[in-house]
C-alpha positions in Angstrom: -23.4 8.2 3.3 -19.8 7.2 2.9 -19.1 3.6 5.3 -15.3 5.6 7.4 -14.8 1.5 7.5 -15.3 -0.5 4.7 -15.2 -4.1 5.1 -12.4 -6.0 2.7 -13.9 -6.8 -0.9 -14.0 -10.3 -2.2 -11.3 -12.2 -3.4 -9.5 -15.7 -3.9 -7.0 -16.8 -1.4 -4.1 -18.7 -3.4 -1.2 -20.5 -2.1 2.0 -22.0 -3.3 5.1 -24.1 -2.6 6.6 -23.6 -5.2 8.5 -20.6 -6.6 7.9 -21.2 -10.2 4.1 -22.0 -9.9 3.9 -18.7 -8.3 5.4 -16.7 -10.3 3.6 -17.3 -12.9 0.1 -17.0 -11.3 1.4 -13.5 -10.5 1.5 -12.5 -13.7 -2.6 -12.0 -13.1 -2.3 -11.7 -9.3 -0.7 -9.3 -6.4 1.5 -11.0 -3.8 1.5 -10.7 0.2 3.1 -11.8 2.7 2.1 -9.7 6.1 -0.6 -7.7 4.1 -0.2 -4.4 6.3 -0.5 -2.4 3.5 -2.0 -5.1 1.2 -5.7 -5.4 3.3 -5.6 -1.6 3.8 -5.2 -0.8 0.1 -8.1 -3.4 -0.9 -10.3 -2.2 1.9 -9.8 1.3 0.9 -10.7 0.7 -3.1 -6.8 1.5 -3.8 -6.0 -1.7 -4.8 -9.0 -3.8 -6.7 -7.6 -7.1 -7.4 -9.3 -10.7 -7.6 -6.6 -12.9 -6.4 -4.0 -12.9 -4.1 -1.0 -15.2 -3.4 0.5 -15.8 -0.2 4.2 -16.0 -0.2 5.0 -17.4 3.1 4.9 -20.7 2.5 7.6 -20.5 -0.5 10.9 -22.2 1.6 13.0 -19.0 -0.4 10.8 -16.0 1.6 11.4 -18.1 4.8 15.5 -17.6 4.8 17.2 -15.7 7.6 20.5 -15.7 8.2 23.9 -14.1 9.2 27.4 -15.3 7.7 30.6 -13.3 9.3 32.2 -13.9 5.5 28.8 -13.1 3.1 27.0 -10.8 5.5 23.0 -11.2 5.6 19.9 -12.6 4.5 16.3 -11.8 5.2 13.6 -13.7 3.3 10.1 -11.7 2.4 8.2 -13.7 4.9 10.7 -12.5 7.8 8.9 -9.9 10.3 10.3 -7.2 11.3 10.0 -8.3 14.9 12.4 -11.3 14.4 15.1 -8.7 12.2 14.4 -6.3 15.6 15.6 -9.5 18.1 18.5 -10.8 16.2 21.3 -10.9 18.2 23.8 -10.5 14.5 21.8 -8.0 13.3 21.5 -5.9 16.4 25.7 -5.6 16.8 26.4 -5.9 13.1 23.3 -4.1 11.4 21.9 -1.6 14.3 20.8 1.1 11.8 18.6 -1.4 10.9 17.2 -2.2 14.2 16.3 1.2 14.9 14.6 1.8 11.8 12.4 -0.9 12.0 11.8 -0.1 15.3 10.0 2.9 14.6 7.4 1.3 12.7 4.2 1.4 13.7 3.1 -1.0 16.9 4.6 -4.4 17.9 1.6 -5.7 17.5 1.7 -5.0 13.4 5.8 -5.3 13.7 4.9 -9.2 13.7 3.1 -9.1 10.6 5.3 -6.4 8.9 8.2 -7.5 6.9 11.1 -5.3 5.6 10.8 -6.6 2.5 7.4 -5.1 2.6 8.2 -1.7 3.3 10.7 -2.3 0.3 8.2 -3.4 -2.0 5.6 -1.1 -0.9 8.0 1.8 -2.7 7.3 4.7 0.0 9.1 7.3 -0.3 8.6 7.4 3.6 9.4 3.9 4.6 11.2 3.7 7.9 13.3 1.2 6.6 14.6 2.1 3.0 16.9 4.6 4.4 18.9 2.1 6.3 18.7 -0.9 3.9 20.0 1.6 1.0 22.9 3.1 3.4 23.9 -0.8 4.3 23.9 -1.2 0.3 21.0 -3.7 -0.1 20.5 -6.0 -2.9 17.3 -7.1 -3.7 16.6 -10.9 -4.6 13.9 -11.6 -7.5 12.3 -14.3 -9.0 10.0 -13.7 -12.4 8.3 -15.6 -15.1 11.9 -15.6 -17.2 13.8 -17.0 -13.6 16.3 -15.3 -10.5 18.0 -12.0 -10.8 19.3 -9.1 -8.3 19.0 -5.8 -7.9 20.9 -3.0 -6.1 18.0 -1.3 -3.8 19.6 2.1 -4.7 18.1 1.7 -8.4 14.8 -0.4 -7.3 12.7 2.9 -6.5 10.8 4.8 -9.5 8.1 6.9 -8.1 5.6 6.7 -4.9 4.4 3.0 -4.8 6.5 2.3 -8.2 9.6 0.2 -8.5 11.5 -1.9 -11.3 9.3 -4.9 -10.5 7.1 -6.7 -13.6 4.5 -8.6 -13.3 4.8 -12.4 -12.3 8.1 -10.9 -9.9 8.1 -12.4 -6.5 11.0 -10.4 -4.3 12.2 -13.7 -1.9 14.8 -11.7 0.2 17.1 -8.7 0.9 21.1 -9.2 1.3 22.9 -6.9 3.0 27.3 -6.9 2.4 29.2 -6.7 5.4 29.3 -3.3 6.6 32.4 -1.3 7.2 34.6 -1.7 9.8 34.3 1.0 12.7 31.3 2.1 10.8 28.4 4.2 13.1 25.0 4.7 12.3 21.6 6.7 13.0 17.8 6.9 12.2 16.5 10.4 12.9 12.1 10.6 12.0 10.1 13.6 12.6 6.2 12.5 12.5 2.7 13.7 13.5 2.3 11.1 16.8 5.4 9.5 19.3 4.5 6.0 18.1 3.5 4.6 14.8 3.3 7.2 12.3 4.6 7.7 8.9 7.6 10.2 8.5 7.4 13.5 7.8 10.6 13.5 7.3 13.5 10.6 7.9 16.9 10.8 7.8 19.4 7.5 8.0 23.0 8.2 8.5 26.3 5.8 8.0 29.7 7.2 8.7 33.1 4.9 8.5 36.6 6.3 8.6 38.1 5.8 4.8 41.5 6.6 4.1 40.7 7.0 0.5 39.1 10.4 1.2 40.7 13.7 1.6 38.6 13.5 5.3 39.2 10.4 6.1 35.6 9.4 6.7 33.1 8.5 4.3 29.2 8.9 4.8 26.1 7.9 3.5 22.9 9.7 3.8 19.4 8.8 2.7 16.4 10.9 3.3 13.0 9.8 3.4 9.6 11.7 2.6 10.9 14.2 1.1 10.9 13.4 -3.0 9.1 11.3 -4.4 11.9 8.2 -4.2 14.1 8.1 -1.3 17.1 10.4 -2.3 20.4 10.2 -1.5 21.9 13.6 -1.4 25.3 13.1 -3.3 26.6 16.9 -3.0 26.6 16.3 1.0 28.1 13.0 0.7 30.9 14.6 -1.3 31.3 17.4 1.3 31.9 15.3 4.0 34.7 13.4 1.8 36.5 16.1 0.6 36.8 18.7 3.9 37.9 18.2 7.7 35.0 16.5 9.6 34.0 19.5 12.1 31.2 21.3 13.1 30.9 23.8 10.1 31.6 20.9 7.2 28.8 19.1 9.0 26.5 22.5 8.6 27.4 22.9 5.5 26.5 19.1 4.3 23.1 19.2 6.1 22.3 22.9 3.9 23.4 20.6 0.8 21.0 17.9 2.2 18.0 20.5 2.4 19.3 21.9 -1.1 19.3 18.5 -3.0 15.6 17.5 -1.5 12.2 18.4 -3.2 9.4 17.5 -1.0 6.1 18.9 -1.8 2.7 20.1 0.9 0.6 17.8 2.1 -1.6 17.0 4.9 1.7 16.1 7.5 3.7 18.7 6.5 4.8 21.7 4.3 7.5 21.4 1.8 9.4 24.3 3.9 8.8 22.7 6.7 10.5 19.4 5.5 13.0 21.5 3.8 14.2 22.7 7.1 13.9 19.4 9.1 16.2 17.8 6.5 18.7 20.5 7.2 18.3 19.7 11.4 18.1 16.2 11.4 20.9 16.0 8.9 23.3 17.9 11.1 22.1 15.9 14.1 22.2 12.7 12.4 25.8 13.1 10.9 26.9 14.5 14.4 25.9 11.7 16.1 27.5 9.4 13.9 30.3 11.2 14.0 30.8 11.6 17.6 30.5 7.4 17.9 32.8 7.3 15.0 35.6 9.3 17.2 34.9 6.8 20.3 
């Protein structure tokens, strides 16, 4: 008879102060920091591993801040709870806010951590849509020392990303945004609260005199490849023609062209196909419509 709950399998706890030192334990260990999805996967058999290493005490995961010049900062060991209730990130950053607001329950929102959902490389994380439209870079320390990384280039398959082993990500900066810029977080999903996407769509418009339209966007879809995809050819649409009800259409048809989602228990793929199209041309519309005002 198959136990519906396991219990957790054994392992050593391990915890540094010190970037360095943990770094290179990682090299033979997995990192956590909330463990949403960490405890789950061990408890599940996913994820068999003998050692893992609690980042919150490293001073680098614990950073969280807001410079009007630089823009923002949020460590690994911020939750998404204390991202939610900033006052910066809620007038500067509110795409943000109402992506992570979707996630799941509060009560798990205070162990959760954006850099989590990052890390975690779902093609359906809440999150990613909104970090990659707000151009993201991603902060990482390994065994050979600090580099960056654009979040738009982080993401190579379902649970796969660029990181090695011995990588610890510390935090996720975030540019300024643009000025009059708009934003919107549209998620289709099974139950009202606390379920994965079917399908999400983030939205970013800005007005941008460079462009025959005068407005730029950016669009990121979640759930429905197997990275979160940004669909270029309706980016370019809504460049190059007059922002109105029939380029918008035309974008979203672009948006559910350029996406390959597959069947699975949540959804069809024609479903998804079709809900990208909708929520595109809902998303973009609202944005649009706050740009205006």
């Amino acid at each position: 008879m198959i136990n519906p709950h396991p219990g957790l399998p054994e392992f050593d706890y391990v915890r540094f102060t010190a970037l360095e030192d943990a770094s290179q334990f990682l090299a033979e260990a997995r990192p956590f920091s909330g463990g949403t999805d960490t405890f789950v996967r061990m408890r599940d058999g996913i994820w068999k591993v003998k050692y893992l290493v609690d980042v919150k005490a490293l001073k680098e995961t614990q950073a969280f801040s807001f410079d009007p010049q630089n823009g923002l900062l949020i460590g690994a060991a911020v939750s998404m709870n204390r991202v939610i209730s900033h006052p910066d990130i809620q007038r500067i950053y509110p795409t943000l806010v109402e992506a992570a607001h979707t996630v799941a329950s509060y009560q798990l929102r205070s162990r959760a951590t954006v850099i989590g959902n990052l890390c975690n490389a779902s093609p359906a994380g809440d999150t990613i849509g909104a970090c990659l439209v707000y151009q993201g870079v991603i902060h990482i320390n390994g065994v050979d020392g600090p580099r960056e990384e654009p979040l738009a280039g982080f993401f190579k398959g379902p649970g796969k990303s660029t990181l090695k082993p011995g990588d610890i990500v510390t935090a996720v900066s975030f540019p300024l945004p643009p000025k009059g810029h708009a934003g919107r977080y549209l998620k289709v999903n099974r139950n009202l609260v606390g379920d994965l996407a079917i399908v999400g769509v983030t939205a970013l418009g800005y007005p941008d005199p460079s462009t025959k339209s005068g407005y730029r966007f950016r669009i990121a879809l979640a759930s429905v490849a197997p990275v979160p995809q940004i669909p270029i050819p309706a980016e370019t649409i809504l460049a190059d023609q007059p922002i109105n009800d029939e380029t918008i259409a035309q974008a979203a048809q672009a948006a559910m062209d350029a996406c390959t989602p597959i069947d699975d228990v949540r959804g069809t793929a024609r479903y998804r196909k079709y809900m990208v199209r909708n929520m595109t041309r809902q998303a973009v519309s609202d944005v649009w419509n706050r740009i205006r005002r």
